[in-house]
PDB file with one MODEL, atoms N, CA, C and O in Angstrom:
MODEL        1
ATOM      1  N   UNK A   1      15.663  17.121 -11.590  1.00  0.00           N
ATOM      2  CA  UNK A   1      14.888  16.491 -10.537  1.00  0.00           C
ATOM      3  C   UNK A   1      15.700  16.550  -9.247  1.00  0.00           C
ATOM      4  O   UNK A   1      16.783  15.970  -9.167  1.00  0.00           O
ATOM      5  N   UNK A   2      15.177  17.256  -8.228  1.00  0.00           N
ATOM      6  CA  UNK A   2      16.126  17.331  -7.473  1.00  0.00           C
ATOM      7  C   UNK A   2      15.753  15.809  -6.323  1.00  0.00           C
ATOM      8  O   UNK A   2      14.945  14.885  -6.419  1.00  0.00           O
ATOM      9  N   UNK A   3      16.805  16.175  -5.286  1.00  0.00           N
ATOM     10  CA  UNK A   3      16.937  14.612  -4.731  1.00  0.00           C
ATOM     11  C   UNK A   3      15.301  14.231  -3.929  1.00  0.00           C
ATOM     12  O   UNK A   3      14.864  13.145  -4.310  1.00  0.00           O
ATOM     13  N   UNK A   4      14.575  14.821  -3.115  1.00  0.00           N
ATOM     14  CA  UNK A   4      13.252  14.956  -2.572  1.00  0.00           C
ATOM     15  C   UNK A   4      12.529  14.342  -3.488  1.00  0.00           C
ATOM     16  O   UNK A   4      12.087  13.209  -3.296  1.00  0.00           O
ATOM     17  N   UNK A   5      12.258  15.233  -4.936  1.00  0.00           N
ATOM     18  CA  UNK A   5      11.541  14.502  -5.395  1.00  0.00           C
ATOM     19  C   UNK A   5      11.882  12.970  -5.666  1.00  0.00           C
ATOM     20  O   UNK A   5      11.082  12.044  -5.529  1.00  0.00           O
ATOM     21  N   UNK A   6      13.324  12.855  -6.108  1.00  0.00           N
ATOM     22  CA  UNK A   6      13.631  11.352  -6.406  1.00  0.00           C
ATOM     23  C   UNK A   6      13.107  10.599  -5.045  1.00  0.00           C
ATOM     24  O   UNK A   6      12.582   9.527  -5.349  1.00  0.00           O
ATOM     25  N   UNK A   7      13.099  10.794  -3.938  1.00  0.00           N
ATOM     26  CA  UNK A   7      13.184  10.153  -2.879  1.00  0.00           C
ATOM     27  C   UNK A   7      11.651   9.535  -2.451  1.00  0.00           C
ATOM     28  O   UNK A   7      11.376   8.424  -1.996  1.00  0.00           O
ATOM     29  N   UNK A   8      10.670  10.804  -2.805  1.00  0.00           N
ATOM     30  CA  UNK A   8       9.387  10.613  -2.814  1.00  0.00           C
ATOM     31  C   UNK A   8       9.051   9.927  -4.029  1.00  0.00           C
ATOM     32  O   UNK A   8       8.231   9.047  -3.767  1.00  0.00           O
ATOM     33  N   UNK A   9       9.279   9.954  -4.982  1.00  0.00           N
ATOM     34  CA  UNK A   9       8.766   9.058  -6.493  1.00  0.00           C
ATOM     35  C   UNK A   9       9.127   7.559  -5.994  1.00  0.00           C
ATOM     36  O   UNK A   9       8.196   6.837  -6.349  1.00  0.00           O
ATOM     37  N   UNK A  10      10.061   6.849  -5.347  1.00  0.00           N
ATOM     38  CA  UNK A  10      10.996   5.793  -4.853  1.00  0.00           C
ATOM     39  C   UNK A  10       9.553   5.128  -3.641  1.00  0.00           C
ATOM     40  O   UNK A  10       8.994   4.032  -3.588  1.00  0.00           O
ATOM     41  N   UNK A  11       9.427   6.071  -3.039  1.00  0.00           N
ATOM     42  CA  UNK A  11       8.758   5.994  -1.597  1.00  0.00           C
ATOM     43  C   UNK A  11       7.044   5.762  -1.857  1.00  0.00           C
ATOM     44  O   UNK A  11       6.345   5.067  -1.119  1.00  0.00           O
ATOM     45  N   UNK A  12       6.706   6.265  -2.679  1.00  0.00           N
ATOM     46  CA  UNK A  12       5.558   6.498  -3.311  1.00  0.00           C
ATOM     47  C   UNK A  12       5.075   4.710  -4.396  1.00  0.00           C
ATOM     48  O   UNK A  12       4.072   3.997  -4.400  1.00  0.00           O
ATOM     49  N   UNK A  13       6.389   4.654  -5.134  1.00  0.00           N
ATOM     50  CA  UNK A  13       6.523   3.469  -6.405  1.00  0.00           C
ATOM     51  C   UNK A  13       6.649   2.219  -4.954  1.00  0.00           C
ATOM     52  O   UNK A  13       6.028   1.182  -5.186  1.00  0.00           O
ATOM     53  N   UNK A  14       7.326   2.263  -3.656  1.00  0.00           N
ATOM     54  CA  UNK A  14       7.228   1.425  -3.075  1.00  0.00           C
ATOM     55  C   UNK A  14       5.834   0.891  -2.236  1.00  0.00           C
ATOM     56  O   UNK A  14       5.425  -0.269  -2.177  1.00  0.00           O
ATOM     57  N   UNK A  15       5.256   2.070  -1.628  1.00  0.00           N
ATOM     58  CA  UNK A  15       3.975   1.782  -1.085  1.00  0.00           C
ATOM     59  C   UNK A  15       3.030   1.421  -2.540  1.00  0.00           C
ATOM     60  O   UNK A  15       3.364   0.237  -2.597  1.00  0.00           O
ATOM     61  N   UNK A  16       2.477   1.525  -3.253  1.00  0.00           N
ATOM     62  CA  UNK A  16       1.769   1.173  -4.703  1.00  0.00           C
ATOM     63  C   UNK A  16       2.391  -0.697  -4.738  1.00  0.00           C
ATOM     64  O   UNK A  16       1.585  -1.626  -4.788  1.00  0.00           O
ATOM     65  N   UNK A  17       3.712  -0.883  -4.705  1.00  0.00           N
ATOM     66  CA  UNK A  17       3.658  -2.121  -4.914  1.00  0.00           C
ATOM     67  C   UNK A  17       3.407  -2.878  -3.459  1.00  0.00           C
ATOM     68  O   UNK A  17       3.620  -4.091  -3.487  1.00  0.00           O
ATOM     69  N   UNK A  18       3.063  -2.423  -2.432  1.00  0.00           N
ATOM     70  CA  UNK A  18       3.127  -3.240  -0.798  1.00  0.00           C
ATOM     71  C   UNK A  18       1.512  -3.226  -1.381  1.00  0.00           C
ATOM     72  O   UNK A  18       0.979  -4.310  -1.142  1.00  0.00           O
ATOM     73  N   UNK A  19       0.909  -2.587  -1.850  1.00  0.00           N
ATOM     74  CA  UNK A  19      -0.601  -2.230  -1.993  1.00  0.00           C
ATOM     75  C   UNK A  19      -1.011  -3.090  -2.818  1.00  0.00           C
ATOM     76  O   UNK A  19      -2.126  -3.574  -2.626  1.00  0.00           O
ATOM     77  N   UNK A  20      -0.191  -3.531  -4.005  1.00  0.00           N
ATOM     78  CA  UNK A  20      -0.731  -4.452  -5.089  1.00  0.00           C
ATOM     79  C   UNK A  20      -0.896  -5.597  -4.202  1.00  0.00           C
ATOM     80  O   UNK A  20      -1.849  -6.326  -3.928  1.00  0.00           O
ATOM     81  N   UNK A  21       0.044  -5.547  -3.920  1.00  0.00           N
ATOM     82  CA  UNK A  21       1.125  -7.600  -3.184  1.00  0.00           C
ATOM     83  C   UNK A  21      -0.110  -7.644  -1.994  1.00  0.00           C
ATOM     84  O   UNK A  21      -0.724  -8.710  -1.937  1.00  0.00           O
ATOM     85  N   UNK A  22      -0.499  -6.611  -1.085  1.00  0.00           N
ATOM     86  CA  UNK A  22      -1.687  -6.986  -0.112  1.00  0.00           C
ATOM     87  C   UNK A  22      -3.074  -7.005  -0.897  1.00  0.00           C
ATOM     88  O   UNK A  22      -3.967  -7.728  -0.455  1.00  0.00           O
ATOM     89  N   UNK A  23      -3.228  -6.475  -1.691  1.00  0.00           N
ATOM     90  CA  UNK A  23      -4.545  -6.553  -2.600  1.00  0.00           C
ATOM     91  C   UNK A  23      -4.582  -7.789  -3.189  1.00  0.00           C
ATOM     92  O   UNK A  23      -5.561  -8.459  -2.859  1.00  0.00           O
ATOM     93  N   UNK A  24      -3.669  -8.401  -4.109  1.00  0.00           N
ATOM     94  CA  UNK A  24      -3.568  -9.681  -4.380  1.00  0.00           C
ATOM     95  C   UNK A  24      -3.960 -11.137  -3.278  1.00  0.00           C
ATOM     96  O   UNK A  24      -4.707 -12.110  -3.384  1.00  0.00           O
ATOM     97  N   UNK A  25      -3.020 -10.642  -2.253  1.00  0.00           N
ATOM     98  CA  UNK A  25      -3.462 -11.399  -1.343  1.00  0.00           C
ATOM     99  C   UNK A  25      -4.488 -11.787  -0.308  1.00  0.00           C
ATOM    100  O   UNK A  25      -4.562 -12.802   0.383  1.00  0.00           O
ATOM    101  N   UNK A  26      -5.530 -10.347  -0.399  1.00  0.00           N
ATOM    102  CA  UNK A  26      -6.821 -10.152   0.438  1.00  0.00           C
ATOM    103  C   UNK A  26      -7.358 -10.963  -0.700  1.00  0.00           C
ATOM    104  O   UNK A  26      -7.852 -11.929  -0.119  1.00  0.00           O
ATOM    105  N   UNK A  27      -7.534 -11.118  -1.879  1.00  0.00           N
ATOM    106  CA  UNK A  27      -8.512 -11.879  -2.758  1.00  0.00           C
ATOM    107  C   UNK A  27      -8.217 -13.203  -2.863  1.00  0.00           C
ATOM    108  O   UNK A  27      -9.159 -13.938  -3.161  1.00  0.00           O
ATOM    109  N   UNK A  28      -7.231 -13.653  -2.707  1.00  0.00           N
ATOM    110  CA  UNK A  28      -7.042 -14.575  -2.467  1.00  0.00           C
ATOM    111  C   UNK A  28      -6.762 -15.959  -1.787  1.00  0.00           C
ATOM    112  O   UNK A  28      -6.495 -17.135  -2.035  1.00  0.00           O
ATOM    113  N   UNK A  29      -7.002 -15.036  -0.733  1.00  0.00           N
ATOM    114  CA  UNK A  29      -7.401 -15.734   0.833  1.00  0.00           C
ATOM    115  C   UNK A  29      -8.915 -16.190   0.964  1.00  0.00           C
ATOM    116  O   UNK A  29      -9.703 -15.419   0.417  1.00  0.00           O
ATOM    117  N   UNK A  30      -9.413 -17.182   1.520  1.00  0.00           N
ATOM    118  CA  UNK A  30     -10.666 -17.024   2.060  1.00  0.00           C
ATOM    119  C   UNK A  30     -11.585 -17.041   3.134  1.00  0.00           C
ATOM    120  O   UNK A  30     -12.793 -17.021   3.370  1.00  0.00           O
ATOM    121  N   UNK A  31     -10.171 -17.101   3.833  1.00  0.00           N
ATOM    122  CA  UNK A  31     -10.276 -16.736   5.328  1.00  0.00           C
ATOM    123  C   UNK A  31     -10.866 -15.060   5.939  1.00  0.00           C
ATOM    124  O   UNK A  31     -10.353 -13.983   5.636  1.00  0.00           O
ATOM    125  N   UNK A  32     -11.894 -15.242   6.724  1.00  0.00           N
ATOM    126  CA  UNK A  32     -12.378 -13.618   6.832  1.00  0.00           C
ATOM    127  C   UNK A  32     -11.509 -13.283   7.946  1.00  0.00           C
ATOM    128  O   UNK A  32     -11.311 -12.069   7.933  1.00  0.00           O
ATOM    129  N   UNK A  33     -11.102 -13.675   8.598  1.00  0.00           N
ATOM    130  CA  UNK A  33     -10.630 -12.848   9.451  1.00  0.00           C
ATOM    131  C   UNK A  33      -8.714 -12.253   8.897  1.00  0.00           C
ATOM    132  O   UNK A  33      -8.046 -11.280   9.247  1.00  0.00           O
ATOM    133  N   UNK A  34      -8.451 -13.292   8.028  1.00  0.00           N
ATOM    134  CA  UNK A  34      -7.288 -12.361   7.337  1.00  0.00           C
ATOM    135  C   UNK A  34      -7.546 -11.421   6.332  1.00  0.00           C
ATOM    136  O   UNK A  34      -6.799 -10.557   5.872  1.00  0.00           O
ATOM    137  N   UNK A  35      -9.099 -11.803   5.959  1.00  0.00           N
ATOM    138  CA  UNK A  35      -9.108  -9.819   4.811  1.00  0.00           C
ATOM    139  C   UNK A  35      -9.110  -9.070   5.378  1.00  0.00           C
ATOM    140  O   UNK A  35      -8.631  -8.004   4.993  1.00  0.00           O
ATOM    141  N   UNK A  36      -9.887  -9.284   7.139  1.00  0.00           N
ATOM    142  CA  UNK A  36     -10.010  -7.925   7.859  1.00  0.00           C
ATOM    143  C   UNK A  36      -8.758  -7.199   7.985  1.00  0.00           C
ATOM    144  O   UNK A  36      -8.507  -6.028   7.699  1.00  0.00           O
ATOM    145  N   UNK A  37      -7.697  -8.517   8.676  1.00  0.00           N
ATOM    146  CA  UNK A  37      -6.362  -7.788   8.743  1.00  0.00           C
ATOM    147  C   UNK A  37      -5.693  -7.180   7.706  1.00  0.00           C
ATOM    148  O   UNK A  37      -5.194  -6.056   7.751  1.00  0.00           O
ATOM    149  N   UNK A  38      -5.689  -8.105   6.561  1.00  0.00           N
ATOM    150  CA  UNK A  38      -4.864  -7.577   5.330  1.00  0.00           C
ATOM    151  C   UNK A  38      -6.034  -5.654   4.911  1.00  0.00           C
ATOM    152  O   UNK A  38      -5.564  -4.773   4.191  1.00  0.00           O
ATOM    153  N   UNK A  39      -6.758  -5.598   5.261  1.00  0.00           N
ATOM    154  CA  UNK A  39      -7.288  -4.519   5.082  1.00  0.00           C
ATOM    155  C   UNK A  39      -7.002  -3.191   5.644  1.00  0.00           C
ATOM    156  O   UNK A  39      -7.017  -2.071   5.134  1.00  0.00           O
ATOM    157  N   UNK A  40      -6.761  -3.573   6.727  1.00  0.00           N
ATOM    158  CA  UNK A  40      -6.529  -2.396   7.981  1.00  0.00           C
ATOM    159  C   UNK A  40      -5.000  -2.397   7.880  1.00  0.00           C
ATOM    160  O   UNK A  40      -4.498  -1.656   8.725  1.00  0.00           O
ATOM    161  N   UNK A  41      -4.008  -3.099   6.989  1.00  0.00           N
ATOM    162  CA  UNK A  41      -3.001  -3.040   7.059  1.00  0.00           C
ATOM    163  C   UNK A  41      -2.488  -2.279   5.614  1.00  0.00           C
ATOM    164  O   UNK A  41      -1.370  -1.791   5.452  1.00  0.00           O
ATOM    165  N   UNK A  42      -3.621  -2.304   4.581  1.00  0.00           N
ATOM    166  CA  UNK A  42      -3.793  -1.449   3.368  1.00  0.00           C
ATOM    167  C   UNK A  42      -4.096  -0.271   3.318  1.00  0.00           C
ATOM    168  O   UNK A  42      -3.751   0.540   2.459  1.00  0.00           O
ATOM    169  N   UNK A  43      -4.934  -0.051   4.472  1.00  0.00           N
ATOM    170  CA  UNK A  43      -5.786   1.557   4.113  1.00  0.00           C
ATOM    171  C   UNK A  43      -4.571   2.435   4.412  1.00  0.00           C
ATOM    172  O   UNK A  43      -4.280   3.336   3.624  1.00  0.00           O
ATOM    173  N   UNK A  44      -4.004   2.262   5.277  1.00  0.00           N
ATOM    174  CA  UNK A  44      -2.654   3.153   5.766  1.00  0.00           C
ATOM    175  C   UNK A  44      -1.887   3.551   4.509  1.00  0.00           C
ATOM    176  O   UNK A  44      -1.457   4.703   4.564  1.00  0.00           O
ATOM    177  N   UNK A  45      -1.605   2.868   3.367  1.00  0.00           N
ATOM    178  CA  UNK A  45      -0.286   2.517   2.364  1.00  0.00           C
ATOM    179  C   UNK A  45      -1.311   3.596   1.425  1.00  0.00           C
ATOM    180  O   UNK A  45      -0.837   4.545   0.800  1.00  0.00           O
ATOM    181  N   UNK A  46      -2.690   3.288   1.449  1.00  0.00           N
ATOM    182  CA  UNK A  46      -3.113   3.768   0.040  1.00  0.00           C
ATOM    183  C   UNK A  46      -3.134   5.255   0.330  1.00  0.00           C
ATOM    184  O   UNK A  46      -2.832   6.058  -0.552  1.00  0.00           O
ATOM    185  N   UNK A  47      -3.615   5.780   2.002  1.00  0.00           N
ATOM    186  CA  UNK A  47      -3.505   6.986   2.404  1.00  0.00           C
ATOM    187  C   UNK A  47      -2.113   7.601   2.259  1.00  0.00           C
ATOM    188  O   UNK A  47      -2.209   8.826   2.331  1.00  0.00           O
ATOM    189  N   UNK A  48      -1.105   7.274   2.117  1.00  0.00           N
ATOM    190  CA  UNK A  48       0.303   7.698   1.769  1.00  0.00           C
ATOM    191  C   UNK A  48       0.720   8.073   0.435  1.00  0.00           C
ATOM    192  O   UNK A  48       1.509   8.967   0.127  1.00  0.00           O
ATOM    193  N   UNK A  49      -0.225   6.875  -0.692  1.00  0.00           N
ATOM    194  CA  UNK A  49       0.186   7.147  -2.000  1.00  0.00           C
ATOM    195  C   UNK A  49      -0.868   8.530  -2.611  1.00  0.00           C
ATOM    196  O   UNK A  49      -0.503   9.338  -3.465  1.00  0.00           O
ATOM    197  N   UNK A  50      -2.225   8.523  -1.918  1.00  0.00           N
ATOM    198  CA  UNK A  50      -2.881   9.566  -2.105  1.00  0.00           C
ATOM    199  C   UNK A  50      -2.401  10.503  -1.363  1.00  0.00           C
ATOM    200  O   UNK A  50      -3.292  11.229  -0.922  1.00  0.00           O
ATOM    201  N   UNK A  51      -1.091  10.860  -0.963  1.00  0.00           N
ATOM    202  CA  UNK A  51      -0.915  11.789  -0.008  1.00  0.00           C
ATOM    203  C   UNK A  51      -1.925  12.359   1.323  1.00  0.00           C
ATOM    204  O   UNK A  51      -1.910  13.406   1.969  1.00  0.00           O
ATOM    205  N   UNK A  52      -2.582  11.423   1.363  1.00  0.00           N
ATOM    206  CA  UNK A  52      -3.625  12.092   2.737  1.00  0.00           C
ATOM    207  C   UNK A  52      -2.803  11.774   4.091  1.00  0.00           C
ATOM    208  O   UNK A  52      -2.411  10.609   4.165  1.00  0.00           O
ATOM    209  N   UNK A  53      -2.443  12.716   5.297  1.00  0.00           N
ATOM    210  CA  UNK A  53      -1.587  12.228   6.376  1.00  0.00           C
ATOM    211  C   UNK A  53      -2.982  11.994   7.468  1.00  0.00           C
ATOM    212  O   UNK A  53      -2.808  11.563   8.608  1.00  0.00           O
TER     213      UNK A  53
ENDMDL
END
């Protein structure tokens, strides 16, 4: 495994858990105007782990 990939598997395993921890927390809020935010602050993380730039 060379180091890139280690670096991206690391980078990848980190955005997935910022994604859980804000997903958890959009449901559990019931405030609307913090899902909006916690949302627009998710789509970015999930576009990274799906590799879309």
């Amino acid at each position: 495994m060379t180091v890139y990939n280690l670096i991206m598997w690391a980078y990848n395993a980190l955005a997935f858990f910022i994604v859980l921890v804000l997903v958890y927390n959009l449901f559990k809020c019931r405030n609307f105007w913090e899902q909006v935010i916690a949302f627009f602050v998710i789509y970015p993380f999930v576009f990274r782990i799906l590799s879309i730039k």
